[in-house]
PLY file of the C-alpha trace (Angstrom):
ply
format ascii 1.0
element vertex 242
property float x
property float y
property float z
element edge 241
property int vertex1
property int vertex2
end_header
0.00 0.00 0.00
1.53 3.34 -0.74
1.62 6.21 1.50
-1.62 8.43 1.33
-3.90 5.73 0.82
-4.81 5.43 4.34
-4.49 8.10 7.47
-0.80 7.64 8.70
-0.42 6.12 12.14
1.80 7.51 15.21
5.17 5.73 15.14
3.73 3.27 17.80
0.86 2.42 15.39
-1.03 2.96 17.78
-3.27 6.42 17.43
-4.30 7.94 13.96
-2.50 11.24 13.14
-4.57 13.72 11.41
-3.76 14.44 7.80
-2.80 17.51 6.68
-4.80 19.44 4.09
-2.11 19.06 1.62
-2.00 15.39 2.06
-5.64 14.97 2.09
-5.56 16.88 -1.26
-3.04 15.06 -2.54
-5.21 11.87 -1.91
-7.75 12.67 -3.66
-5.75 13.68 -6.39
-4.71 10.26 -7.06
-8.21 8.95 -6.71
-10.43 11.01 -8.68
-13.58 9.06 -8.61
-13.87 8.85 -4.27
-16.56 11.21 -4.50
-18.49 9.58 -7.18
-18.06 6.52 -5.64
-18.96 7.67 -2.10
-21.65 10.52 -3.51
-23.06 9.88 0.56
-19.88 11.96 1.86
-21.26 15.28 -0.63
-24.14 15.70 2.06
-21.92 16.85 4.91
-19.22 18.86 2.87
-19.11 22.50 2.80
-19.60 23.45 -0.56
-17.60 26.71 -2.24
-18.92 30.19 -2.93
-19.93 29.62 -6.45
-17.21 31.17 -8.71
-17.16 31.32 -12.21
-13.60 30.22 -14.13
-12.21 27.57 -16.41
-10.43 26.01 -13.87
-12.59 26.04 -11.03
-14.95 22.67 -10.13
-18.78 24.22 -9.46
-19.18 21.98 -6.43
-22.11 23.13 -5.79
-23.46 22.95 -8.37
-22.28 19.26 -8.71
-23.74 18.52 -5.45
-27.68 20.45 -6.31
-27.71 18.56 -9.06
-27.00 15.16 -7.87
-29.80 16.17 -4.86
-32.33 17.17 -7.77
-31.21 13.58 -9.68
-32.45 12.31 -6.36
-35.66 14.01 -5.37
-36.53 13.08 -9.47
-35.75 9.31 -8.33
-37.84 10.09 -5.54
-40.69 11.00 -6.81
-40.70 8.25 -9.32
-40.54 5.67 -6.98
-43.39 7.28 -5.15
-45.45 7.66 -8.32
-45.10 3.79 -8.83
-46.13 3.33 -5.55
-48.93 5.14 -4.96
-50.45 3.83 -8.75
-49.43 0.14 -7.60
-51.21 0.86 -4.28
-54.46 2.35 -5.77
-54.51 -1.07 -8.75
-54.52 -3.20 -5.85
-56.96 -1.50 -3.77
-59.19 -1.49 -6.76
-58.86 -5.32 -7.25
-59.52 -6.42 -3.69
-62.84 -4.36 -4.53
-63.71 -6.18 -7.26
-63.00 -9.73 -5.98
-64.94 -9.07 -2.92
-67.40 -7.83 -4.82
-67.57 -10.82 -6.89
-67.24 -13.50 -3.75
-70.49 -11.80 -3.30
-72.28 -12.01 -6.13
-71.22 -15.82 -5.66
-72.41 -16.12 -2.44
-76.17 -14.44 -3.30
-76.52 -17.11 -5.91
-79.62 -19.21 -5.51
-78.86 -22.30 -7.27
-76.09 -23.83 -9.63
-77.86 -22.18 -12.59
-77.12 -18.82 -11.21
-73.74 -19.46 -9.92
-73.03 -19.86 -13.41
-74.90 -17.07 -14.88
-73.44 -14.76 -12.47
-69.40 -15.91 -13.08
-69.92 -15.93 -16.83
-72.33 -13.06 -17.18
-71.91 -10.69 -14.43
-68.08 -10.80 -13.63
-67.29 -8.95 -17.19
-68.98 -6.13 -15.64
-67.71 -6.54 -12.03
-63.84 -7.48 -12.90
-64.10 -4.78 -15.60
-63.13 -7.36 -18.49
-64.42 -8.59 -22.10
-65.11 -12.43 -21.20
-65.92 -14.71 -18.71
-66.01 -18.33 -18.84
-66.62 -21.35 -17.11
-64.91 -24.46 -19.00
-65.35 -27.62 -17.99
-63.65 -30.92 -20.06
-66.01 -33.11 -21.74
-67.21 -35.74 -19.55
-70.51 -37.53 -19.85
-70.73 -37.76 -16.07
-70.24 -34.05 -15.37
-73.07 -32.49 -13.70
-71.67 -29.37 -14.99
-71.88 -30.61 -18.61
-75.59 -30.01 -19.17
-75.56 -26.42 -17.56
-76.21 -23.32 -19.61
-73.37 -21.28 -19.91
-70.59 -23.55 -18.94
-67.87 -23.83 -21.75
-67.10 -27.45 -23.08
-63.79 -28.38 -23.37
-62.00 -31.67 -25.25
-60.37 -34.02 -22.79
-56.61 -33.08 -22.27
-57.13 -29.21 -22.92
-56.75 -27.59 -19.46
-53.38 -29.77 -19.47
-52.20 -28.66 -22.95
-52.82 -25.28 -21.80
-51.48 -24.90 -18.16
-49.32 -28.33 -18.39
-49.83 -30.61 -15.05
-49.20 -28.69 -12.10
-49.95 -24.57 -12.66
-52.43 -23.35 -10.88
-53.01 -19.59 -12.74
-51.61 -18.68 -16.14
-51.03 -15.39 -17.34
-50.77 -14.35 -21.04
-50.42 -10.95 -22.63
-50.78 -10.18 -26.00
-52.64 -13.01 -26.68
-54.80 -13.73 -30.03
-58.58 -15.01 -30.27
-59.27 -18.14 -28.95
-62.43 -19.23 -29.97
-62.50 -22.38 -27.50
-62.48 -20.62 -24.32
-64.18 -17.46 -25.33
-66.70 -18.08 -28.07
-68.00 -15.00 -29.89
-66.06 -12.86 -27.61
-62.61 -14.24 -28.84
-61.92 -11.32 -30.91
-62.55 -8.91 -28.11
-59.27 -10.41 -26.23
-55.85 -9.51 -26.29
-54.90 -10.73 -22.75
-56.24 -13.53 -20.28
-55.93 -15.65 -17.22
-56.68 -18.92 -16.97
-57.55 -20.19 -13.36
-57.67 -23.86 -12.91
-60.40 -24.94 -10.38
-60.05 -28.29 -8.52
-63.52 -29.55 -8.38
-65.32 -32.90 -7.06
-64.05 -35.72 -9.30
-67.42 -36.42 -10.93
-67.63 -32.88 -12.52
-64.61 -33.59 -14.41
-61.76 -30.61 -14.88
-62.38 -27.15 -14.57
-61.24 -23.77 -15.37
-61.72 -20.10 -15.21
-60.70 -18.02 -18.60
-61.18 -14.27 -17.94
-59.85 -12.02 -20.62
-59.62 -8.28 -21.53
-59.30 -6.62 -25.06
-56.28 -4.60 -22.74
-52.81 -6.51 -24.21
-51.37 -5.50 -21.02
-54.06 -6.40 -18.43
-52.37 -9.67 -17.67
-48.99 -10.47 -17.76
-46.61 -12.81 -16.98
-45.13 -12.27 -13.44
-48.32 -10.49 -12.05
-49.23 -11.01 -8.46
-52.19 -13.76 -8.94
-53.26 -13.80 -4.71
-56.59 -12.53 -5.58
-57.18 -14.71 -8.75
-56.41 -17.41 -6.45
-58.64 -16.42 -3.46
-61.38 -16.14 -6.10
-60.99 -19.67 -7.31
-60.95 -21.38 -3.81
-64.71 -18.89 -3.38
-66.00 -20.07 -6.94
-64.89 -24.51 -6.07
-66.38 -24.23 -2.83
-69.73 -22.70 -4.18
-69.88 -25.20 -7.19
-69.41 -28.25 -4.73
-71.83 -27.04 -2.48
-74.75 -27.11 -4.91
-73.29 -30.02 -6.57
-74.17 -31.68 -3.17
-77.56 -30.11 -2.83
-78.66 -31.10 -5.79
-77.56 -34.64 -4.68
-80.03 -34.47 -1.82
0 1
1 2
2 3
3 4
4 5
5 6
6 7
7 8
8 9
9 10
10 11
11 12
12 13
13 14
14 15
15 16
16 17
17 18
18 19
19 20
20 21
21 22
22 23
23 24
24 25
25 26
26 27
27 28
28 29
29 30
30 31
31 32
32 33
33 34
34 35
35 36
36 37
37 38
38 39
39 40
40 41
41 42
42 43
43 44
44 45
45 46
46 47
47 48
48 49
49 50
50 51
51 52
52 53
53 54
54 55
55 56
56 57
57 58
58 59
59 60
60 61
61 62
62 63
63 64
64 65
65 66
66 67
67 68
68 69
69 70
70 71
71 72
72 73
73 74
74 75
75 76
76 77
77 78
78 79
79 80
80 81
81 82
82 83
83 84
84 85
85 86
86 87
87 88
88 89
89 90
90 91
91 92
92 93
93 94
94 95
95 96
96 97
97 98
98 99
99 100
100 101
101 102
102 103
103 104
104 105
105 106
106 107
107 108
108 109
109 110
110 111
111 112
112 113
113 114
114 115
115 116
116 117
117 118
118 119
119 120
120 121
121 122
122 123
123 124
124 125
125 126
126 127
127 128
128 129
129 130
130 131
131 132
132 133
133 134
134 135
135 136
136 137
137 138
138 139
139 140
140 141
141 142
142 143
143 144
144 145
145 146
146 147
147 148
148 149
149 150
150 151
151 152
152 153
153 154
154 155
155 156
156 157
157 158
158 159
159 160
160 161
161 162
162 163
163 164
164 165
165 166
166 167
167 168
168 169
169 170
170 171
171 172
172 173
173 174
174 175
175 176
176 177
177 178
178 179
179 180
180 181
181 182
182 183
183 184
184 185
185 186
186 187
187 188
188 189
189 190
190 191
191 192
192 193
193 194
194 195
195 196
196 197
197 198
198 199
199 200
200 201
201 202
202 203
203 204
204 205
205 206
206 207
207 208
208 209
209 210
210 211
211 212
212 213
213 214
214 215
215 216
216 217
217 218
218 219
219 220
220 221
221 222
222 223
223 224
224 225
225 226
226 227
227 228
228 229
229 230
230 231
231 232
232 233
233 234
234 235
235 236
236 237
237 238
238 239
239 240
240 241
């Protein structure tokens, strides 16, 4: 280590001289970047009388405008916060809201009628829809407004273990969405885990926004809505057992 790059010790080694302006100076001639690299120290340094001159470093200036690079960081972050705040505030709404409209249903018919008719309006989307895989079995099968799927789909879609899958800037897919395929540009597909003898299930809910669902997306409230929706389905499944 050469001499300068550290304070200089007493000849016992034991207490830290102080350095001496020129040697400080001299320092910091030799490393140029210190301050850039330790921009934290510019806080509590006494900044010159602003002079004007070829030679002479504005160091105030250099230090107002790394505080204004700052405060502009500052209230960026902020920005983003307070919009990512107010989106999720806005969701929870609308997922209680539809957990209600769930839980008022009367019957299995209007469970159905209100996930694949009335969510567009409370999620604030372009399609709703129930699918259920071909199964002869399948209570669900014979329902109005449930979407019938081929055997294997849900799998082909989501492969074997994803629970929620998020696509932007998708194109029209007739099989989920019917006459509203066109309308979509992104979607979420929600797999449901329902009593075996209603075969495999799925929620598609999509939005003619590209960027309304995406890939890496929190998916909490999707999920919570998919636990409300497989409850309520087995519940009348078994009621209309009795």
């Amino acid at each position: 280590m050469k001499q300068g790059d550290r304070p200089a010790d007493d000849p016992d080694g034991d207490t830290p001289r102080e350095l001496a302006p020129e040697e400080v100076a001299d320092w910091l001639t030799r490393h140029p970047n210190f301050l850039v690299e330790n921009p934290d120290l510019l806080a509590i340094l006494t900044p010159p009388e602003h002079r004007r001159g070829e030679a002479v470093l504005d160091m105030q200036r250099f230090m107002l405008e790394k505080l204004r690079s700052e405060l502009d960081i500052m209230r960026s972050t902020q920005g983003e916060l307070i919009a990512t705040t107010r989106s999720n505030m806005s969701s929870q709404t609308q997922i209680h809201a539809a957990v209600l409209g769930l839980l008022s249903a009367g019957d299995l018919e209007h469970l159905i009628h209100t996930m694949t008719q009335d969510f567009t309006e409370i999620l604030d989307v372009d399609a709703v829809s129930l699918c259920v895989e071909t199964n002869s079995r399948s209570p669900l099968a014979t329902v109005d407004g449930v979407t019938r799927l081929p055997r294997g789909t849900i799998e082909d879609l989501m492969g074997e273990d994803r629970r929620i899958l998020l696509r932007d800037n998708t194109g029209p897919d007739r099989m989920l969405f019917g006459p509203a395929a066109d309308l979509v540009r992104s979607d979420a597909l929600v797999r449901l885990v329902l009593p075996n003898r209603a075969g495999e299930g799925m929620i598609a809910i999509g939005s003619r926004t590209p960027a309304r669902f995406h890939p890496g997306q929190g998916s909490e409230l999707l999920a919570f809505l998919a636990r409300v929706v497989e409850d309520s389905i087995r519940l009348w499944l078994e009621r209309n057992e009795d």
